[in-house]
C-alpha positions as CSV (number, residue, x, y, z in Angstrom):
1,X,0.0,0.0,0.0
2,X,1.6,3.4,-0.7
3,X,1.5,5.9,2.0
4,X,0.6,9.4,2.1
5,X,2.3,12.2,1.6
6,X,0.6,15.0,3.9
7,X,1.9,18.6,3.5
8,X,1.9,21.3,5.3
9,X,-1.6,23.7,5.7
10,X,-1.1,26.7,2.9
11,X,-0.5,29.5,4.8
12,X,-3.5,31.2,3.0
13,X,-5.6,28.6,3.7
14,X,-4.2,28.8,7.4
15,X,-4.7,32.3,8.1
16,X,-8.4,32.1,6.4
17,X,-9.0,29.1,8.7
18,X,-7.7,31.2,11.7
19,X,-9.9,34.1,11.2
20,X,-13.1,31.6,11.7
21,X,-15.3,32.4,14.7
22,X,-14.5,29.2,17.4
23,X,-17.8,28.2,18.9
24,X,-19.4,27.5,15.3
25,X,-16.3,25.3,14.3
26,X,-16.7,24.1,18.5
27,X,-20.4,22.7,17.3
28,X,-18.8,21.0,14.2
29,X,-16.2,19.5,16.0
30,X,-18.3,18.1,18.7
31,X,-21.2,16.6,16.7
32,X,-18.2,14.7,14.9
33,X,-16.9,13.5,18.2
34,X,-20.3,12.2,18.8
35,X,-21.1,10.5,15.4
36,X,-17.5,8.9,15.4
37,X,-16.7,8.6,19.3
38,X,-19.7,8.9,21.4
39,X,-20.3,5.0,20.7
40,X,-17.4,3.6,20.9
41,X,-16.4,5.3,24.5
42,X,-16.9,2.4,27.6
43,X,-19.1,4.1,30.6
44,X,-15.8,4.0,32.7
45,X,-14.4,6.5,30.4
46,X,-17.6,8.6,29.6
47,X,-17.8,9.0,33.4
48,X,-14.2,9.9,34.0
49,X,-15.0,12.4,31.2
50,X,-18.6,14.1,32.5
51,X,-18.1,17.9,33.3
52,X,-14.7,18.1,31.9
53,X,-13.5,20.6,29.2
54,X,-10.9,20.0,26.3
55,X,-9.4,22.3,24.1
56,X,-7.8,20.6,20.8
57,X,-5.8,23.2,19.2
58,X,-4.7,22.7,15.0
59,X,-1.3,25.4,15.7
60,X,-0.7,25.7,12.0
61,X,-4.8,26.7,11.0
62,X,-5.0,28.8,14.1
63,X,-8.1,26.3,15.3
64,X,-9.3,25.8,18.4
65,X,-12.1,23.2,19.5
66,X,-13.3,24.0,23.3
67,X,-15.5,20.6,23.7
68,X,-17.1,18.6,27.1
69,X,-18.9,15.1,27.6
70,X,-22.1,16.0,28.8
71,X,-24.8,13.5,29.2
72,X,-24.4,11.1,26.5
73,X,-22.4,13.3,24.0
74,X,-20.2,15.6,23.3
75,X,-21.2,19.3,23.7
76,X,-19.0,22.6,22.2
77,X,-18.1,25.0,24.9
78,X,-17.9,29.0,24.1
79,X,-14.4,28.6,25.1
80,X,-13.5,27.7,28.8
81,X,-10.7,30.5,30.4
82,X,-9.0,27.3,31.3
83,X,-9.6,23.9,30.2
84,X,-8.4,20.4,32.3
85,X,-6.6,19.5,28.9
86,X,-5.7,21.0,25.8
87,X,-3.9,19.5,23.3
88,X,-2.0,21.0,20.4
89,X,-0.5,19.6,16.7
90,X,-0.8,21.0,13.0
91,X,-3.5,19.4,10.8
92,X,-1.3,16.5,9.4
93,X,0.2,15.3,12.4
94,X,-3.5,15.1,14.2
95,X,-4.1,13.4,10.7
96,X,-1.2,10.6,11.3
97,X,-1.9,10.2,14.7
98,X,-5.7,9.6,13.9
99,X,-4.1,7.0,11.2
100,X,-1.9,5.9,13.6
101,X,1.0,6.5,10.9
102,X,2.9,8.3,14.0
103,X,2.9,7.3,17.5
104,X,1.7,10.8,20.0
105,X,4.4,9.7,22.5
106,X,7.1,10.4,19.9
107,X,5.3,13.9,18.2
108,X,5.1,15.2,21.8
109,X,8.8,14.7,22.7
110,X,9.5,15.7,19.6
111,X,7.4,19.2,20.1
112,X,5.0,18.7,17.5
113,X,2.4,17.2,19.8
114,X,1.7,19.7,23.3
115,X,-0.2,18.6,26.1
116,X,-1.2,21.0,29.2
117,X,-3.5,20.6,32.2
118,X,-4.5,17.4,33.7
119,X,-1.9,14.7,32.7
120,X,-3.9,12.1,34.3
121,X,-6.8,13.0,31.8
122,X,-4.7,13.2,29.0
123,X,-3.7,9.8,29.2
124,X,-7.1,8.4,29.6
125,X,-7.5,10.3,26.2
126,X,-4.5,8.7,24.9
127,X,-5.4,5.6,26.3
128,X,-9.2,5.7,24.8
129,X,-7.9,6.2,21.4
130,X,-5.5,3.7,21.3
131,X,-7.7,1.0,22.0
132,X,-10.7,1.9,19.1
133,X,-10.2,0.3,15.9
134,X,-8.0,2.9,13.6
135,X,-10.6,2.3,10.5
136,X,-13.5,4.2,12.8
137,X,-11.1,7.0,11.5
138,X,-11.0,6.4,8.4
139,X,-12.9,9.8,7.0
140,X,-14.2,7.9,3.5
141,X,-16.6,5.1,6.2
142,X,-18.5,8.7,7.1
143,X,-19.3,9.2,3.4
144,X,-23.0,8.3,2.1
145,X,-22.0,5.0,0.4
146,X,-22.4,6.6,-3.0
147,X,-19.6,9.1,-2.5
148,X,-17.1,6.4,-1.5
149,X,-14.5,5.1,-4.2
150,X,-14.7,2.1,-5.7
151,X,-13.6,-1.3,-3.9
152,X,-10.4,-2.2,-5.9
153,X,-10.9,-6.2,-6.8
């Protein structure tokens, strides 16, 4: 299989990205958390998660996702002054870590991956991910089965 090549974000299409208003792109974000996460997520972790704010932060788009579990789902936050965890990469490396291309533990001592806040929380994130199935990420299984390619034979 031949691997992808990810570049860099444009830095037009960066500073575009940054100038969005957060709390819409918050909503987005969360409702995509939901769809893709919300089932997967044992009750252990969905409790250790109630009443908890993360921010994910994309450095090179100048993004920022404040989100919570709340209930049953995942719910955008107008942006906490200062969440238990925030995490922080540019769009292709939160792309090879959701492809699991790159391992998180070697992008944060490299300094492409930051974590801040509650360390113990961060690893239950860390941990959570590991153990779902890495084709729940795959972004063409969210596609309306008529927009997906063709099954090579």
């Amino acid at each position: 299989m031949k691997a992808h090549v990810y570049p860099a974000l444009p830095a037009p299409l960066a500073r575009a990205l940054g100038r969005l208003p957060r709390f819409p792109g918050s909503l987005l974000f969360a409702a995509g958390l939901t769809r893709v996460l919300g089932p997967q997520l044992p009750g252990d972790v969905r409790a250790a998660l109630e009443g908890r704010t993360i921010r994910i932060g994309v450095t090179d788009a100048g993004l920022r996702f404040d989100v919570g579990w709340r209930g049953s789902r995942f719910v955008a936050l107008s942006g906490a002054d200062k969440p238990d965890l925030s995490i922080g990469a540019s769009a292709r490396d939160f792309l090879l870590l959701a492809q699991r291309r790159e391992d998180p533990d070697t992008l944060f001592f490299a300094r492409r991956l930051t974590m801040e806040g509650d360390t113990e929380l961060g690893l239950l994130v860390k941990n959570t991910l590991d153990a779902i199935d890495v084709a729940l990420f795959d972004p063409e299984r969210l596609l309306p089965a008529r927009w997906r390619r063709a099954s090579a034979t």
